[in-house]
Backbone bond lengths (Angstrom), bond angles and torsions (degrees), N, CA, C in turn:
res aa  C-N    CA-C-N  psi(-1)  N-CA   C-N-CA  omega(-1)  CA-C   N-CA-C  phi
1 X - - - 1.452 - - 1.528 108.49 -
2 X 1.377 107.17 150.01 1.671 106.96 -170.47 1.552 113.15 -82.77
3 X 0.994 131.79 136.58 1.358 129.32 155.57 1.695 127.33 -93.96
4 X 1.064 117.30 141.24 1.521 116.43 165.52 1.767 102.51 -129.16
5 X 1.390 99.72 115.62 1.689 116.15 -168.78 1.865 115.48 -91.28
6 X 1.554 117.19 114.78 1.228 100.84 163.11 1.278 124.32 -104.05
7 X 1.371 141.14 104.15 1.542 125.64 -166.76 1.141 110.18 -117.42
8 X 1.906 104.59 143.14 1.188 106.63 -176.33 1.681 128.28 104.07
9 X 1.179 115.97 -32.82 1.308 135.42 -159.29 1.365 91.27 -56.49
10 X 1.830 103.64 138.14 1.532 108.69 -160.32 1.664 80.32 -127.20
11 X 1.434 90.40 162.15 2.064 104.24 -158.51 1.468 81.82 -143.62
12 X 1.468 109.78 162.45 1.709 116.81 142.05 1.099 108.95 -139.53
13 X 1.865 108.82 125.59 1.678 129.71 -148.13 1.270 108.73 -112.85
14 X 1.177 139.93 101.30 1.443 106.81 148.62 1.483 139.55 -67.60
15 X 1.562 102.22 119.89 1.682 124.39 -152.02 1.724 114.15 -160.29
16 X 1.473 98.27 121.02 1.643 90.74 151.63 1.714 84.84 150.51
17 X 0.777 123.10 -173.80 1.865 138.67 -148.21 1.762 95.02 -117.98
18 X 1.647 95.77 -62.43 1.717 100.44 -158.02 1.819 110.66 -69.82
19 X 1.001 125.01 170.41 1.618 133.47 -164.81 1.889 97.38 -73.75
20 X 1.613 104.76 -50.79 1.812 93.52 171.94 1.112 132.17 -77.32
21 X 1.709 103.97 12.46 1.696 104.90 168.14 1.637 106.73 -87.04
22 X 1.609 105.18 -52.54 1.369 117.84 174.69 1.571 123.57 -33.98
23 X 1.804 112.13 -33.64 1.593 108.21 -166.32 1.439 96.30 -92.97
24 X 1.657 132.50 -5.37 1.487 119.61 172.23 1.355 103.47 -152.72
25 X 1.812 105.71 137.40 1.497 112.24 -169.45 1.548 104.32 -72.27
26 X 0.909 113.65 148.43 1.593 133.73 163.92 1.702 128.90 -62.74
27 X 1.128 98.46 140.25 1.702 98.37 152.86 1.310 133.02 -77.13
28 X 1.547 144.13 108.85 1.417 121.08 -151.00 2.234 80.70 -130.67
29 X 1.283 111.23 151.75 1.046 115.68 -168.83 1.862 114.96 -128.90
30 X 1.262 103.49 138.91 1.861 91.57 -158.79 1.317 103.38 -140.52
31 X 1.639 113.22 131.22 1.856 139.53 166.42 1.105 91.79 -86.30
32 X 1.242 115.42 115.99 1.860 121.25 150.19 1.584 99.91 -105.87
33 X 1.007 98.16 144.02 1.780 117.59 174.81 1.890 102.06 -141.50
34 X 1.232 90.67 95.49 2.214 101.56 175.56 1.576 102.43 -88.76
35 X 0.922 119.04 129.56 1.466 129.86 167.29 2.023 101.63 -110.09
36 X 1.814 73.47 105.02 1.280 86.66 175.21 1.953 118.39 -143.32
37 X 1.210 115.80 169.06 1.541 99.75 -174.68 1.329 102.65 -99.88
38 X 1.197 105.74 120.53 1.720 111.71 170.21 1.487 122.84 -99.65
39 X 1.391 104.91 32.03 1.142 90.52 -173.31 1.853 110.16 -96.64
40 X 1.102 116.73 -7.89 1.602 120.95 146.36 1.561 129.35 -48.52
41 X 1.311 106.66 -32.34 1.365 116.04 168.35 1.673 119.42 -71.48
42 X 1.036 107.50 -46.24 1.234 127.15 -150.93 1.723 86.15 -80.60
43 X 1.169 123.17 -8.28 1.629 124.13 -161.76 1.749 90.14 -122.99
44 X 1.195 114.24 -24.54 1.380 111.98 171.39 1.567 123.07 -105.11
45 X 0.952 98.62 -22.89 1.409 108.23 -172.47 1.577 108.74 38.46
46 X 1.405 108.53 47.90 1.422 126.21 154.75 1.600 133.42 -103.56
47 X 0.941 137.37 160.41 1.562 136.29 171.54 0.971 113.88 -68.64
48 X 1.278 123.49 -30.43 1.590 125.23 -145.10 1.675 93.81 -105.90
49 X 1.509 114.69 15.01 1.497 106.47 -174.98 1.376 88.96 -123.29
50 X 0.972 135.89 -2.32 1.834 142.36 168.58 1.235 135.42 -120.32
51 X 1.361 136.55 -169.98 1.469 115.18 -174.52 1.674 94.86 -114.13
52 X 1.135 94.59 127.88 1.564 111.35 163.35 1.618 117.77 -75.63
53 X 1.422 105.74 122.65 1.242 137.52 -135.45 1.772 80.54 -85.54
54 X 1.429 97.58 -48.54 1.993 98.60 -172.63 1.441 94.75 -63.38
55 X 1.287 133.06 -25.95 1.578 102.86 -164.00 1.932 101.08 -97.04
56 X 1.206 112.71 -4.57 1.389 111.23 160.56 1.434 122.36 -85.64
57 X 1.179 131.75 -4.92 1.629 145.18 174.04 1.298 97.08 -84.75
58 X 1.469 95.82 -53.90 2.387 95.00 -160.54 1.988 96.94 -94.35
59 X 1.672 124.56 14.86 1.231 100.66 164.72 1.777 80.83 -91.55
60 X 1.458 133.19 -67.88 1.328 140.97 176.89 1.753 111.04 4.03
61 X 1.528 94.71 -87.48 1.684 111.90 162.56 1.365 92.52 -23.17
62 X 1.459 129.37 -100.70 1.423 124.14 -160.23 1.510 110.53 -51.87
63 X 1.362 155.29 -28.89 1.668 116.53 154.92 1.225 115.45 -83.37
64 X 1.586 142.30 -22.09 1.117 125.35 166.37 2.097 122.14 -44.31
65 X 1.382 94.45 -29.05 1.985 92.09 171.73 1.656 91.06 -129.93
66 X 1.437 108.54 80.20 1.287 129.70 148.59 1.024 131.35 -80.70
67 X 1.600 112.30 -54.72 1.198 140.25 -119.73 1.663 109.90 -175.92
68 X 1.209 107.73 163.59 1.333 104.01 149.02 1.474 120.74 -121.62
69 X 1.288 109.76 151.41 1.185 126.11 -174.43 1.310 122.84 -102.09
70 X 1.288 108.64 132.11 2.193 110.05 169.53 1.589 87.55 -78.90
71 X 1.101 127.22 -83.21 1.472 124.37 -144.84 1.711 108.94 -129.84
72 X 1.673 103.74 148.14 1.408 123.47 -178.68 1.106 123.23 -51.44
73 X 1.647 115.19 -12.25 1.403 123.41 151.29 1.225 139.61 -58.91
74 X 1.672 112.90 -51.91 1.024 98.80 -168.52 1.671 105.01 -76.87
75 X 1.596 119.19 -18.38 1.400 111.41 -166.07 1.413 92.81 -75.77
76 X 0.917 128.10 -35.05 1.673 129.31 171.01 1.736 114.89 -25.75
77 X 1.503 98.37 -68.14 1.410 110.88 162.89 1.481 120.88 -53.23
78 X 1.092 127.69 -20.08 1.707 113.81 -151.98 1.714 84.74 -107.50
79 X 1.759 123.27 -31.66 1.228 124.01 176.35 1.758 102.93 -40.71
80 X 1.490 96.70 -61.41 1.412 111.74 -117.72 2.255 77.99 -88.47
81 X 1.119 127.09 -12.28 1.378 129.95 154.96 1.235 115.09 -55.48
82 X 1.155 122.89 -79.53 1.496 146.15 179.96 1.426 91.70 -34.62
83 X 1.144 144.99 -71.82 1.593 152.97 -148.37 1.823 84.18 -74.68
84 X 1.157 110.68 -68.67 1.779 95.70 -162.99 1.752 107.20 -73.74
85 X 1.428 126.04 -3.03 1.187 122.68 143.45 1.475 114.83 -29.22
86 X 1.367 104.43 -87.92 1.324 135.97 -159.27 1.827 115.05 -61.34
87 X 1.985 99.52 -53.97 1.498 84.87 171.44 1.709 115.23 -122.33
88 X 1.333 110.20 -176.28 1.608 107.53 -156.49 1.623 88.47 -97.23
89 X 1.588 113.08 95.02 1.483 96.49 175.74 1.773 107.70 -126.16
90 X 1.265 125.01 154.31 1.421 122.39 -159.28 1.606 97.10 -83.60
91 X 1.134 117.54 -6.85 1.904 121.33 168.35 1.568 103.10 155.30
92 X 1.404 86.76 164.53 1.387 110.19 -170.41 1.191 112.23 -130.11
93 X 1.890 118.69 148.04 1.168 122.49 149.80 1.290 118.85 -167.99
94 X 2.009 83.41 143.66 1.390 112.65 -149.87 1.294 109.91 -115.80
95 X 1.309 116.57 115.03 1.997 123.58 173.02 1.810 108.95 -90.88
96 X 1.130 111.14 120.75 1.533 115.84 -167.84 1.942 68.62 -115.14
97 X 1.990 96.31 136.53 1.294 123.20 143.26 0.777 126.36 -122.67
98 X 1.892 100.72 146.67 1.606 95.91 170.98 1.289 115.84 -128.69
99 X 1.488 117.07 102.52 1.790 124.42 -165.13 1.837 91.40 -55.43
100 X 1.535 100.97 171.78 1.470 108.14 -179.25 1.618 126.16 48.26
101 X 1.745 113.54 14.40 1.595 93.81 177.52 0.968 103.31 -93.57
102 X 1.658 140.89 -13.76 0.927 114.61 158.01 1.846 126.35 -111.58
103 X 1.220 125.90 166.14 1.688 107.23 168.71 1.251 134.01 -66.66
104 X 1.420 120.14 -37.29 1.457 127.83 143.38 1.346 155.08 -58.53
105 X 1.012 95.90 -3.66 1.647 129.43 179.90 1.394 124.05 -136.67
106 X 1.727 108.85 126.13 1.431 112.96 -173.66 1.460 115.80 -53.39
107 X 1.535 113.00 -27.31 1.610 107.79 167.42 1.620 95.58 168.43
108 X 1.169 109.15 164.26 1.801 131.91 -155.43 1.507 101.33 -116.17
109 X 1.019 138.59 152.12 1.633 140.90 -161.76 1.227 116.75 -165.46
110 X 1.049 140.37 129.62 1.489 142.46 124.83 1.700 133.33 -65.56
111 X 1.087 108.04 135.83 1.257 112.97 173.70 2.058 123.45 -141.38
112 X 1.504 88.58 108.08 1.204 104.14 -178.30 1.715 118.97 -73.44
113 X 1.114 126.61 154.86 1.462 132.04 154.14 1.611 115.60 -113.52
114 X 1.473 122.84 82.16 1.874 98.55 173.13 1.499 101.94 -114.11
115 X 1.449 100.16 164.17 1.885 116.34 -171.61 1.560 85.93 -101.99
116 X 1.608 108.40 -166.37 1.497 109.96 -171.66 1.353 96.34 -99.10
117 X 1.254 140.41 -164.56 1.479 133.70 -163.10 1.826 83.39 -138.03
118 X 1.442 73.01 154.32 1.910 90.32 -165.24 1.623 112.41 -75.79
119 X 1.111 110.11 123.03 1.421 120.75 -170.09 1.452 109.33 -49.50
């Protein structure tokens, strides 16, 4: 199955539960992995036969500063909707970080897997 990989992708969220998360937004950090077939692309070597990587960053960007968020979950979920809204991909999965939530640890994460929901 094909992959198209985004790693790394750095956001600034407003997110987190406690009162000194609330007074300054965060850095939250994101693995996308799209399972999609490229083999239209690869025969076109066009854009318009694959998913454009910018329009999955700048839909992202726009729900990551939606809203605010309690937890890396639910934005986890609302990403990973919005994206299989928009493009036709056979599943997704998405690791949301968040450096500094904890003191001992470079950062705490979730990572979802959802498919598209049956028409």
């Amino acid at each position: 199955m094909d992959k198209i990989i985004i790693k790394n992708a750095e956001f600034i969220c407003d997110i987190g539960i406690y009162k000194e998360e609330k007074e300054k937004k965060q850095k939250i950090i994101l693995d996308l992995t799209l399972f999609y077939d490229i083999e239209e692309a690869i025969n076109t070597d066009s854009i318009d036969s694959t998913i454009n990587y910018k329009e999955v960053i700048d839909l992202t960007k726009k729900v990551v500063e939606k809203k605010h968020y309690e937890l890396i979950e639910n934005l986890s979920e609302n990403i990973c909707n919005e994206i299989l809204d928009k493009f036709k991909l056979e599943k997704i999965i998405l690791k949301v970080k968040k450096p500094k939530a904890l003191k001992n640890a470079e950062y705490a994460a979730v990572e979802i897997i959802r498919w598209p929901k049956p028409i």
